[in-house]
ZAKOL-585310 format. One record per atom (N, C-alpha, C, O, CB): y, x, z. Coordinates in pm, whole numbers, plus 50000, padded with zeros to 5 digits. Each point is the difference from the previous one (the first is absolute). Glycine has a CB too. Layout:
N
YXZ
...
This chain:
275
600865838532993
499004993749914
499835007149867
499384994949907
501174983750201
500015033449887
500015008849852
499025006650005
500205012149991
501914991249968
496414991950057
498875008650015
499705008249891
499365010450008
499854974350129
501385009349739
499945006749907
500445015850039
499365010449985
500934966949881
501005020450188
500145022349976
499315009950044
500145012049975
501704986050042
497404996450049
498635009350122
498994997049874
499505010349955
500804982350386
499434998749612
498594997949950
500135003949801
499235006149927
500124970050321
501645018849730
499505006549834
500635012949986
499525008449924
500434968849941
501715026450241
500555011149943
499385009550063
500195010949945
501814980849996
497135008950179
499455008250067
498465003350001
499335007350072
502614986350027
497814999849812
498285002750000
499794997849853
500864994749930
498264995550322
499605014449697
499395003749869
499814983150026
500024994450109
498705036149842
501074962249895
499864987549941
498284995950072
500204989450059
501715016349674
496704997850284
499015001850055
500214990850139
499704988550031
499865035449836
501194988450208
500234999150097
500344987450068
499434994150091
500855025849843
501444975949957
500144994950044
499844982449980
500544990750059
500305033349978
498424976349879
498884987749986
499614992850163
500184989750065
498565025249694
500584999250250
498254998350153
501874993950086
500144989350060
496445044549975
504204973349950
500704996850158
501114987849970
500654996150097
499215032350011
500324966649789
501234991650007
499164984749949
500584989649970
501725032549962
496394979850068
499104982750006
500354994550070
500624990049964
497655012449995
501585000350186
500354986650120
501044993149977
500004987950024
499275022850146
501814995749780
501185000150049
500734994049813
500914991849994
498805032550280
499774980849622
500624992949862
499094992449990
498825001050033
502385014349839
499744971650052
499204988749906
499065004949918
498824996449999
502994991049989
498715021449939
499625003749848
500835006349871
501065006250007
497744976050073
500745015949848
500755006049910
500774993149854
500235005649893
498145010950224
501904969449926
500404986649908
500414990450089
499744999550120
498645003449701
502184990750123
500534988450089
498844988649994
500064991450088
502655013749857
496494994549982
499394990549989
498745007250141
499194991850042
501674997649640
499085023150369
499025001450098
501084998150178
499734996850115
498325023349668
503314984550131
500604991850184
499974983849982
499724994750108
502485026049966
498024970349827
499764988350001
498934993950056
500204990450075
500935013049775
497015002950112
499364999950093
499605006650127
499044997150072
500854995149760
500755014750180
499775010150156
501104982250109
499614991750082
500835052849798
500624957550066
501244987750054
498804987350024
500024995350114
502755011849701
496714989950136
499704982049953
498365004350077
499314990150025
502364998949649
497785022950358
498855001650048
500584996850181
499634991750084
499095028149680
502024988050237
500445000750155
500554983850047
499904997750121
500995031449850
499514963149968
500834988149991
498374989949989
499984989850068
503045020449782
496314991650105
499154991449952
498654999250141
499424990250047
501445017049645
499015009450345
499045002250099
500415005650147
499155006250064
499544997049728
502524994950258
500855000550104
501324989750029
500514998250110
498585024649849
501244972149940
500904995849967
501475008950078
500854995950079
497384981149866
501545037249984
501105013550029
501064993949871
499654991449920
498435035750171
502954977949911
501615000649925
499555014649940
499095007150043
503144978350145
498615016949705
499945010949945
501695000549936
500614989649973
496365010249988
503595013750023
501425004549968
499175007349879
498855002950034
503054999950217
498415000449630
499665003149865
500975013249970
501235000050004
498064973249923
499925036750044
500795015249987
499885010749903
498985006849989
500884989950215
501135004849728
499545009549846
500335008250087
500924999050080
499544993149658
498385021350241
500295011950075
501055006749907
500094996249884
497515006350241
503315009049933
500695006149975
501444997350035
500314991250080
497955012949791
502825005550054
501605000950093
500465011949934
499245008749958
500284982150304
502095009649727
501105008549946
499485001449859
499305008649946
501475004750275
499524980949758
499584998649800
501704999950001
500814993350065
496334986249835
503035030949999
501165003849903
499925000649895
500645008849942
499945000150170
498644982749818
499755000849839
499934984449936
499204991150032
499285033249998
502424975149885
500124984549957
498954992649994
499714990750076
501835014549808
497814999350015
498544996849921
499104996850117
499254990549978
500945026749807
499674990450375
499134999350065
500564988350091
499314995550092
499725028849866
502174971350015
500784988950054
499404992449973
499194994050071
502585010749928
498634993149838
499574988749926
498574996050058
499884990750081
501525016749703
497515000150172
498624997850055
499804995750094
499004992850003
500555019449916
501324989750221
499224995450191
501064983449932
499544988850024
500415042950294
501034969549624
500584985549983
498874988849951
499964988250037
502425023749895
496744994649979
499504991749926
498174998450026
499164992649950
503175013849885
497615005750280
499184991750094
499534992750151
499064995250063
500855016049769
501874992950172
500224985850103
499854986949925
499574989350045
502195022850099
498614990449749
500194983249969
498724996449931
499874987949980
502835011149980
496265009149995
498544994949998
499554995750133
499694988350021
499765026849794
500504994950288
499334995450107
500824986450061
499264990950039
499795034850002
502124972749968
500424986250061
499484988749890
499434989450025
502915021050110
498004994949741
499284986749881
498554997150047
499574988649982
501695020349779
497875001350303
498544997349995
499834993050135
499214991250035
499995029449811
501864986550225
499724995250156
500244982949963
498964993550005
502165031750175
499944968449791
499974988749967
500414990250140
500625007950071
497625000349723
501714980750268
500374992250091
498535001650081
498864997549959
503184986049905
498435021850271
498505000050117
500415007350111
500675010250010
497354990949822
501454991850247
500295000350140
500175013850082
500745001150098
498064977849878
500595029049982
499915015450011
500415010849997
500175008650088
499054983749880
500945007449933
500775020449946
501134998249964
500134989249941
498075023349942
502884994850128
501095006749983
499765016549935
498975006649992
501934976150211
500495020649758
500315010949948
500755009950061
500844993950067
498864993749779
500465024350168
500785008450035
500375008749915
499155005449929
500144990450243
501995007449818
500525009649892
501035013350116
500374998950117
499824976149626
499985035850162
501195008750032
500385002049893
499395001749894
500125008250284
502674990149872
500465004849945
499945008549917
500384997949884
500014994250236
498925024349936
500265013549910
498984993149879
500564999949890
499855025750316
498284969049795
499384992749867
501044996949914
500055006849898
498134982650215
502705001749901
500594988949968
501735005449934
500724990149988
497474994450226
502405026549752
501135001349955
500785008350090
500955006449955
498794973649928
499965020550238
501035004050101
500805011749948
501195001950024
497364990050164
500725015349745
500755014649946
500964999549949
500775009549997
497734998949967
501764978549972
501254999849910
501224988450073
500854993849936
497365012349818
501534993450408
500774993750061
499534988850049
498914995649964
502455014149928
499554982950214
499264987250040
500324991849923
499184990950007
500685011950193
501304994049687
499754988249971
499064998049875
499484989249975
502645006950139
497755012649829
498865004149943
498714995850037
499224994249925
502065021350045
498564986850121
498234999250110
500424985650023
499024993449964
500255033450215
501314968149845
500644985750074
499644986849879
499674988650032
502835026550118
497694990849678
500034995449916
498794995349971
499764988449968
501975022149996
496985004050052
498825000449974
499304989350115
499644988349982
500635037449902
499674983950262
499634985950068
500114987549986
499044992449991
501185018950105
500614986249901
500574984949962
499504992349870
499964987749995
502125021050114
497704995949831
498974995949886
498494994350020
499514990649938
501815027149965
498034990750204
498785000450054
500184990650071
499484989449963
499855030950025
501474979550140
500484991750109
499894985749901
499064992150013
502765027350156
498834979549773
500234985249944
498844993849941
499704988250020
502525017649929
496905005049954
498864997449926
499004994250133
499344989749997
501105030949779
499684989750347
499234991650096
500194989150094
498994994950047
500445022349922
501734978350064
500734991450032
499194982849920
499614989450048
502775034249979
497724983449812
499984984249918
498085002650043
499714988149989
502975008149722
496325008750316
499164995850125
499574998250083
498834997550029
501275003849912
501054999850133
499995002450168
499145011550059
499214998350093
501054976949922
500015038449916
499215007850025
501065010250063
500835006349934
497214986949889
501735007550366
500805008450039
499905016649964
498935006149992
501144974650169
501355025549820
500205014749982
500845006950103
501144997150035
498634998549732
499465014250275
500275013050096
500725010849925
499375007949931
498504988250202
503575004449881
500565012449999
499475013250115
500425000250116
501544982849786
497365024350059
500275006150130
500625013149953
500295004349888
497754984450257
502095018350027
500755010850037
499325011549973
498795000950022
502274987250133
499755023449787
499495012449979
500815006450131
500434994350101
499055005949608
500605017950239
500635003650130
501444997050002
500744992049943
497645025550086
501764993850078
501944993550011
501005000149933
501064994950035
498765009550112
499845004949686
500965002949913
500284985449946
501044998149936
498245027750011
499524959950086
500264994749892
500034984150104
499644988849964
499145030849792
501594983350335
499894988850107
501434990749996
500034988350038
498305028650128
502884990449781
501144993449977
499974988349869
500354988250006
500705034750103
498384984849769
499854991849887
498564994350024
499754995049890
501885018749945
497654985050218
498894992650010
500394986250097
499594988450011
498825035249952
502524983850093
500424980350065
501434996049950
500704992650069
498075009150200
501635002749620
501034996049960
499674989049882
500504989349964
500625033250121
497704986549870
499564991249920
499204991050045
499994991349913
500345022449954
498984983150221
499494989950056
500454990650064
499334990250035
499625021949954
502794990450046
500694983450096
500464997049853
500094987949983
501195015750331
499025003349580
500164993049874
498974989749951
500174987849994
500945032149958
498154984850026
498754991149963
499774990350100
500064988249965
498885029549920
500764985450247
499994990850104
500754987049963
499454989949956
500365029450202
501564982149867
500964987649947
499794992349914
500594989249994
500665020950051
497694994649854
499784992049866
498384997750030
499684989749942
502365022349863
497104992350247
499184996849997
498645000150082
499485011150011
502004991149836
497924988350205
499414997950171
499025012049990
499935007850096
500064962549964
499135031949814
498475002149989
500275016950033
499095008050022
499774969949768
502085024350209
500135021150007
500155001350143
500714991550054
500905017549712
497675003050332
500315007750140
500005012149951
499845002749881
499144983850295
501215022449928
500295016050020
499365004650114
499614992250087
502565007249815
497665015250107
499505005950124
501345009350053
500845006549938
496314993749978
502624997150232
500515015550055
499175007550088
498894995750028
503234996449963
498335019450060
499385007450066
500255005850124
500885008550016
498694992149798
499324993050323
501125000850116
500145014450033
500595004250100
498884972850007
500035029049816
500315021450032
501594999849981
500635009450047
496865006449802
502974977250105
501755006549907
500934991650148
499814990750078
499845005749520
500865008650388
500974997950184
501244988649915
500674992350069
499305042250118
500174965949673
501044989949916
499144985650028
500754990250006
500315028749765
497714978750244
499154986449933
500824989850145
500434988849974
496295023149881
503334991250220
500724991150080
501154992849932
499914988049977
499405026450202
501704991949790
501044996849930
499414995349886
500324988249994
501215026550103
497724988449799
499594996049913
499244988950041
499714993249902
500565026449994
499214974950230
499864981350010
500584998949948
499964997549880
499634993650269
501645011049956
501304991650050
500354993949861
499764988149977
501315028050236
499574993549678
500305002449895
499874987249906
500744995549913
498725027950151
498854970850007
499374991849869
500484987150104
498974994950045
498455020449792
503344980450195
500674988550091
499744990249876
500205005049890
501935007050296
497464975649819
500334988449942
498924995149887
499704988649964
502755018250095
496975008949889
499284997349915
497864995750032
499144999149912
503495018049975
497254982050210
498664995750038
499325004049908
499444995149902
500984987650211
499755032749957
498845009949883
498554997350088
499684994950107
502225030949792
497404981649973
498565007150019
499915010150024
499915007549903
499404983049989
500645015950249
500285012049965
498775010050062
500085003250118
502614989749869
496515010449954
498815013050027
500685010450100
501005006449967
497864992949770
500695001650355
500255005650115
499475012050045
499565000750115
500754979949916
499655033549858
498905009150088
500555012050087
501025000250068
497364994949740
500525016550169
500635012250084
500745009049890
500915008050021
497084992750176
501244995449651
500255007049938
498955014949959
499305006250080
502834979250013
498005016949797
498905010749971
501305014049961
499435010949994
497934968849879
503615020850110
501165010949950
499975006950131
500304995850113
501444990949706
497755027550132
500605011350106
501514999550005
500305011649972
497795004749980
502954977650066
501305000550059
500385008650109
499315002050100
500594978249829
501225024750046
500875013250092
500414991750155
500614989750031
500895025049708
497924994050319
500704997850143
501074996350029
499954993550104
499085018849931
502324988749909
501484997149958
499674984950044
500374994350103
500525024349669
498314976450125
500534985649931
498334986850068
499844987949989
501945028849686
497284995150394
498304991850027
499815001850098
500695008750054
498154993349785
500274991750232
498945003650074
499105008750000
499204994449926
501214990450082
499135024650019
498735005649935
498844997250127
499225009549993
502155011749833
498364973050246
499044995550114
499924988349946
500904992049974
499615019950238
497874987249766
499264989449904
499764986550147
499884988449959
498415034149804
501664979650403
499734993750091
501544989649977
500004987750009
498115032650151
503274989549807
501414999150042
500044989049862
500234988050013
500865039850135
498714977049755
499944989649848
499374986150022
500604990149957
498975031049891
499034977650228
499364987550001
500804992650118
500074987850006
497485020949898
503085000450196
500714987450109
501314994049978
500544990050049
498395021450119
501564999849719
501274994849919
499614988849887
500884992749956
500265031750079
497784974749929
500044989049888
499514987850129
500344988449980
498805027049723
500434986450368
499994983750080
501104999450032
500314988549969
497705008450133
503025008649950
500984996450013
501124995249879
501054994250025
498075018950165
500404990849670
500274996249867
499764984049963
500744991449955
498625033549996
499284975250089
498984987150015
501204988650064
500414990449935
496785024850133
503184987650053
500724991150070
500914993549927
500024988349963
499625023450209
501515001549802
501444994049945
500004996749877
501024994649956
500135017450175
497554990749770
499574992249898
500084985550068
501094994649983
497355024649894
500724974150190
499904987650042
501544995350058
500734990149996
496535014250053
502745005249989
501814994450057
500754999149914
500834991050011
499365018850169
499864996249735
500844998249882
499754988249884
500504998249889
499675026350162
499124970450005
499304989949855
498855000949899
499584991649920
502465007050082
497565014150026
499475008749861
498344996350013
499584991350076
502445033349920
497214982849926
498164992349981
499955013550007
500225006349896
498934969349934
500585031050279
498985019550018
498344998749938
499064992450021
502225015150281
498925002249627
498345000249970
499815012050074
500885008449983
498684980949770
499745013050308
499825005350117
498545012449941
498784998450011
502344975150179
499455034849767
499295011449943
499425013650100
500665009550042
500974982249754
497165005950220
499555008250120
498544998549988
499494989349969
502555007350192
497125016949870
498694999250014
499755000250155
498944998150059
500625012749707
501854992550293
499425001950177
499454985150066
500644990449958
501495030050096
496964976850028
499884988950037
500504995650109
500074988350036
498475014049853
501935010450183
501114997550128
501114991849905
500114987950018
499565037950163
500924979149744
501495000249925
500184983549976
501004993450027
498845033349824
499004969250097
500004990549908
499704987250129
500504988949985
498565027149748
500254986650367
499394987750129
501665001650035
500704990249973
496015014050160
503825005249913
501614998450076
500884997249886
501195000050031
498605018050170
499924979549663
500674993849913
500184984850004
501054993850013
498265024949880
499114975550089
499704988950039
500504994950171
500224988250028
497845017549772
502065005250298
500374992650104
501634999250015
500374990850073
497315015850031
503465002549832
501034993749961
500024990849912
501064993849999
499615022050060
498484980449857
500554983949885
499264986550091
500074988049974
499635025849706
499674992050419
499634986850100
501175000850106
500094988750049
497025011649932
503615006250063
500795000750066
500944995149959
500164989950068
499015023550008
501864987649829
500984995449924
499364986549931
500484994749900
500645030450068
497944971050088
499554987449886
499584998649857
500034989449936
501315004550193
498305017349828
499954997649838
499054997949975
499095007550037
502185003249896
498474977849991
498424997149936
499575012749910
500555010949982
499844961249995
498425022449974
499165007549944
500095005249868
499465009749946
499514979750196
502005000349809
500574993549827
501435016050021
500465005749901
499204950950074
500675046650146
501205004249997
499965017049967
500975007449985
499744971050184
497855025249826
500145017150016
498664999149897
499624989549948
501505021250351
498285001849683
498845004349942
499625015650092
500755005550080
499944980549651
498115017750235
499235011850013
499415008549836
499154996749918
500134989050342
501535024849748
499425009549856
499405014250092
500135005650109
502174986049652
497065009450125
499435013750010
498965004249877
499384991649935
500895005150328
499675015349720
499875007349857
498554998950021
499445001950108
502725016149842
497054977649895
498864993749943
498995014350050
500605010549978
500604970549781
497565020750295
499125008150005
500055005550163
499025001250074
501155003249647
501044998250306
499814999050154
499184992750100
499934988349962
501835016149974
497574997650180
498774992450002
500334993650115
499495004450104
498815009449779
502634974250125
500414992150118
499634984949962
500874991450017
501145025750056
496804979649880
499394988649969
500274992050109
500844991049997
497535018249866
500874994150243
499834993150085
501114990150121
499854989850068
498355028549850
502754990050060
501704993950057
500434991849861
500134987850005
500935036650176
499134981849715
499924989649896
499414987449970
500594991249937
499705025750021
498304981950095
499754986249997
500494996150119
500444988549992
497705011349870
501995005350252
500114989750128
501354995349993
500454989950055
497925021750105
502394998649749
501594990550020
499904990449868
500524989050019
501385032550100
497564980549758
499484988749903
499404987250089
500404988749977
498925030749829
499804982950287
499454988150069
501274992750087
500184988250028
497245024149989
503124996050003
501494993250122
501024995149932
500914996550074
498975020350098
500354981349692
500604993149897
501265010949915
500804997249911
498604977550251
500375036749902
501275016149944
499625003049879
498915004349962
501365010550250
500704982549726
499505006949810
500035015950038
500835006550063
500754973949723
497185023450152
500025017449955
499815001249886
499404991849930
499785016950241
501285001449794
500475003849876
500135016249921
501025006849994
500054971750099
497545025349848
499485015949983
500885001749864
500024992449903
497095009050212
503635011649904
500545010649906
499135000949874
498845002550030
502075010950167
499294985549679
498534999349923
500535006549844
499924994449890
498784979550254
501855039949888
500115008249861
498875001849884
498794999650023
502595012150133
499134990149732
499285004349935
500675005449848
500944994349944
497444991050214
501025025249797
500245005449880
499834995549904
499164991149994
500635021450085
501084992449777
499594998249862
499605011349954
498875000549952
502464983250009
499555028950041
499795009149911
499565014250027
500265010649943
501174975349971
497445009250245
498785013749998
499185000649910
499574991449923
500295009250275
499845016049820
498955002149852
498654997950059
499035006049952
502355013649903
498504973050237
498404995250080
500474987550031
501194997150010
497685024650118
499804967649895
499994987650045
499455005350167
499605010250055
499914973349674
500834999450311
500295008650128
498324989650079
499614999350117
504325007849900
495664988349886
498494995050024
498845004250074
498964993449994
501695002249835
């Protein structure tokens, strides 16, 4: 979901305007607030809330993504809809987990006191140990936070297992990290039949899969294991990243009572609006 590194570090500013519209809010929080509340209002779609960017090693630029998470959850406010997603490398990680653990947790709580759920998610594999270390922490203290894994990494199995007791949220994808053969999958067919099988022992385990996939095979044999195992509708979700053009499975599982729920980044500090 780091569309950002293809699109601003790799292309002239022009450029990458025309190509990253579909796909960004904007360039303020106050334009993902309405991009969020447009989709919610005229689909009735979910939206996950996303400051673009990652691996910030500079205090000051700390300070800043801290302090506009906590505008956008202040603005987001109590509603049925949007959530947030954060990463670690934003968030302190450089200077250790308990560090990053400190910062999250600040946010976490600020959204908590409005019931506004927050997405830790997963970067690549350097950071997959402290990204769920810090998340069964928080977990324990507090309902409104999930995490992602990624069924490419041959560990995420064990890494269910791992989350025993805690009735996570847990975002379920293939993953976007070129990862080493050693430690991945690299067959994108071999990745999507491993996350249904992710899908499962999520449900077996207790856990709420948000079930992250644009395939529509992936996602119908998703839905036909949570009818199989019995799980209502209340028990899983469907995500997939904002501008992608799968409208049409999107409403029909909106009509069948399945929350979906679009990826919905957006910037502060391009030197273009993204209008």
């Amino acid at each position: 979901m780091e569309i950002q590194k293809a699109m601003v570090n790799l292309m002239p500013g022009p450029l990458v305007k025309i190509f990253a519209r579909p796909y960004v809010a904007g360039a303020s929080i106050e334009e993902a607030l309405r991009c969020a509340q447009n989709f919610w209002e005229s689909r009735k779609v979910c939206s996950t809330i996303d400051l673009l960017g990652e691996e910030i090693d500079d205090d000051d630029e700390v300070r800043y993504t801290v302090g506009v998470y906590e505008r956008l959850i202040g603005q987001m406010g109590r509603q049925p809809y949007a959530t947030v997603s954060l990463k670690p490398t934003q968030l302190g990680s450089h200077r250790g987990t308990a560090h990053c653990l400190e910062i999250i947790g600040g946010i976490v709580r600020k959204a908590a006191g409005l019931d506004v759920g927050v997405t830790v998610d997963m970067e690549d594999h350097a950071f997959t140990d402290l990204t769920l270390e810090i998340y069964r922490e928080l977990r324990r203290q507090h309902a409104n936070v999930g995490t992602v894994l990624q069924s490419r990494l041959f560990r995420t199995t064990g890494d269910i297992l791992s989350l025993k007791g805690l009735q996570a949220r847990v975002r379920i994808c293939i993953g976007i990290y070129n990862e080493p053969a050693a430690i991945a999958l690299t067959d994108k067919t071999q990745m999507k039949k491993k996350l249904l099988e992710h899908v499962e022992l999520l449900f077996k385990e207790g856990h709420y899969p948000e079930i992250a996939s644009h395939e529509e095979w992936v996602i119908r044999e998703a839905l036909e294991i949570a009818g199989r195992l019995g799980m209502g509708r209340d028990r899983y979700e469907v995500q997939m990243l904002m501008g992608v053009p799968r409208q049409a499975i999107q409403d029909e599982l909106i009509r069948n009572g399945v929350t979906v729920r679009l990826y919905v980044p957006f910037a502060e500090k391009w030197s273009f609006a993204l209008s």
